[in-house]
Gaussian input, Z-matrix of N, CA and C with variables (Angstrom, degrees):
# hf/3-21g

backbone

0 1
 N
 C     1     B1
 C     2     B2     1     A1
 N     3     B3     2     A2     1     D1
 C     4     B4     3     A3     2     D2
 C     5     B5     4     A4     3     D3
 N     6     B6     5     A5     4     D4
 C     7     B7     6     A6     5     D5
 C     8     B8     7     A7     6     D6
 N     9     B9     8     A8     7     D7
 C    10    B10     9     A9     8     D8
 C    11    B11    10    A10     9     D9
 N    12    B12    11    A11    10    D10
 C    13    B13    12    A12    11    D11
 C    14    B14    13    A13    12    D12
 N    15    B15    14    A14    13    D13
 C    16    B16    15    A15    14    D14
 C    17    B17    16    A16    15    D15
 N    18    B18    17    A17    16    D16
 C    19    B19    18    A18    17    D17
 C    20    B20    19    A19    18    D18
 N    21    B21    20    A20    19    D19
 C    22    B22    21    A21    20    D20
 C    23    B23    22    A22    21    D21
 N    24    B24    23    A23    22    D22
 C    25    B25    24    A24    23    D23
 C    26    B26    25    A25    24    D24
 N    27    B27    26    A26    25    D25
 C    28    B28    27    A27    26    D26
 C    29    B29    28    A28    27    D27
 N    30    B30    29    A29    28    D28
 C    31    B31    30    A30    29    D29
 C    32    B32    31    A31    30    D30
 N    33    B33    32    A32    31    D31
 C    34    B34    33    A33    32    D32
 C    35    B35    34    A34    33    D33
 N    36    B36    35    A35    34    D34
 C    37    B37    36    A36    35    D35
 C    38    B38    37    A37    36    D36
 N    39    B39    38    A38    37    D37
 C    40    B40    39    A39    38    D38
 C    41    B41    40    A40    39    D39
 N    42    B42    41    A41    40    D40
 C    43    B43    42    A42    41    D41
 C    44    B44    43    A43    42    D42
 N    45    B45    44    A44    43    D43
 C    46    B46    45    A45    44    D44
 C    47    B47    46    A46    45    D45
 N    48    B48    47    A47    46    D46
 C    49    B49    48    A48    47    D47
 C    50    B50    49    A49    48    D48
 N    51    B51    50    A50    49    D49
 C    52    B52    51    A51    50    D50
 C    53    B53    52    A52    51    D51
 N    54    B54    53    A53    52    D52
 C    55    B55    54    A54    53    D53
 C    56    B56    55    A55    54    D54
 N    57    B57    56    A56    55    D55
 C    58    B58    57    A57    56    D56
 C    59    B59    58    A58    57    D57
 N    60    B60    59    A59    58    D58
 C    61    B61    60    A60    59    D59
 C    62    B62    61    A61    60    D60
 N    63    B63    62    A62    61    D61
 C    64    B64    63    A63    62    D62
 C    65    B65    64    A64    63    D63
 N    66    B66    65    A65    64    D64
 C    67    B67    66    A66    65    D65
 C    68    B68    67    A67    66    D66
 N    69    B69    68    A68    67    D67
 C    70    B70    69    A69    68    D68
 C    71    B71    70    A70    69    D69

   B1=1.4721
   B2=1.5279
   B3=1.1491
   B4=1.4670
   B5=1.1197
   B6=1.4730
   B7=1.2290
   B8=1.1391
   B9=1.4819
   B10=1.2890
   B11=1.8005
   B12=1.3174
   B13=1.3548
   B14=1.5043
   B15=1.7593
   B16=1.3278
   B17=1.2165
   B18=1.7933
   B19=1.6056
   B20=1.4472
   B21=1.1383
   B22=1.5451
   B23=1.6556
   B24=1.1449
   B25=1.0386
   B26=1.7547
   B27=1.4511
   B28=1.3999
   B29=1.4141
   B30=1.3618
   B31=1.6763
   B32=1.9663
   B33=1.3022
   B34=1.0910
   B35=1.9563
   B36=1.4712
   B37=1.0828
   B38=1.3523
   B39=1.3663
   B40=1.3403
   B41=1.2517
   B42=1.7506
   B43=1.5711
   B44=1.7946
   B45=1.0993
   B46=1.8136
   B47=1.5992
   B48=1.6461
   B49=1.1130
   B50=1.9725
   B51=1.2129
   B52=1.3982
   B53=1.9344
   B54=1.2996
   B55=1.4893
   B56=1.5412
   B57=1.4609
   B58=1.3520
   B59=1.6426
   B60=1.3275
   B61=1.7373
   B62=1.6510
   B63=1.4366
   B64=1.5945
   B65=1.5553
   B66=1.0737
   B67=1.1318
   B68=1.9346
   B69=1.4145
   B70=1.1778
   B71=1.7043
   A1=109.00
   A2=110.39
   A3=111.32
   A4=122.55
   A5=136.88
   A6=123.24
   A7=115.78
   A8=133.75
   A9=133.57
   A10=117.32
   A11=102.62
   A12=120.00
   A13=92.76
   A14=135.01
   A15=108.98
   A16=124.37
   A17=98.95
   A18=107.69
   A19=89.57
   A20=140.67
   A21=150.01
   A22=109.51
   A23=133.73
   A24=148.37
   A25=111.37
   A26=111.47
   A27=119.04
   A28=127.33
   A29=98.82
   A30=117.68
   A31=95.58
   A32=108.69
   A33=116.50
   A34=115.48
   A35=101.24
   A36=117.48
   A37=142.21
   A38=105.79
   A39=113.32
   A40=139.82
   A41=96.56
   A42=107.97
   A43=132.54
   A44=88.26
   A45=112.61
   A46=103.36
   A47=88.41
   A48=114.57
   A49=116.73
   A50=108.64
   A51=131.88
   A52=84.49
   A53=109.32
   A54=121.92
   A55=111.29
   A56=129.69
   A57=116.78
   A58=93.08
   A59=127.00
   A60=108.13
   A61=112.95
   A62=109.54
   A63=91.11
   A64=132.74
   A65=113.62
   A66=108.40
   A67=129.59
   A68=109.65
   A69=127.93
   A70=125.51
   D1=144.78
   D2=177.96
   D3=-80.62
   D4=155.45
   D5=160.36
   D6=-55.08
   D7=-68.43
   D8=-161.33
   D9=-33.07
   D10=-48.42
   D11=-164.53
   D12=-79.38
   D13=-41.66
   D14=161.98
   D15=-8.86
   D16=-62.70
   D17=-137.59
   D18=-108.84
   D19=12.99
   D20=133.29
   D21=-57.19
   D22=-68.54
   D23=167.15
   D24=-37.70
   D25=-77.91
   D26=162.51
   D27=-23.24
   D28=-69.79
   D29=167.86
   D30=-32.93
   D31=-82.31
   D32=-140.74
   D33=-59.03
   D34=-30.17
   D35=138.59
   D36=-19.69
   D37=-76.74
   D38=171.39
   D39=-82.02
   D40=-19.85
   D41=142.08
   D42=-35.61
   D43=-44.86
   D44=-166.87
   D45=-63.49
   D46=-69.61
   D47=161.72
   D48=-20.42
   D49=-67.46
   D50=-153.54
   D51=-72.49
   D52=-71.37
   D53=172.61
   D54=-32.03
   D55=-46.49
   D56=-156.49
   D57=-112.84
   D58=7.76
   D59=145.42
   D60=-120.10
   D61=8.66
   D62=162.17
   D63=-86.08
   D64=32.64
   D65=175.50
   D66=-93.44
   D67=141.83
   D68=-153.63
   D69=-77.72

């Protein structure tokens, strides 16, 4: 596995992540 795509993968993740409990 590549790194890049780790942290493609990761990222996108924790994006989601970050998005679906910040709400106010």
């Amino acid at each position: 596995m590549e790194m890049w795509m780790a942290v493609v993968i990761g990222g996108a993740f924790l994006l989601r992540f970050v998005h679906q409990h910040w709400q106010p």
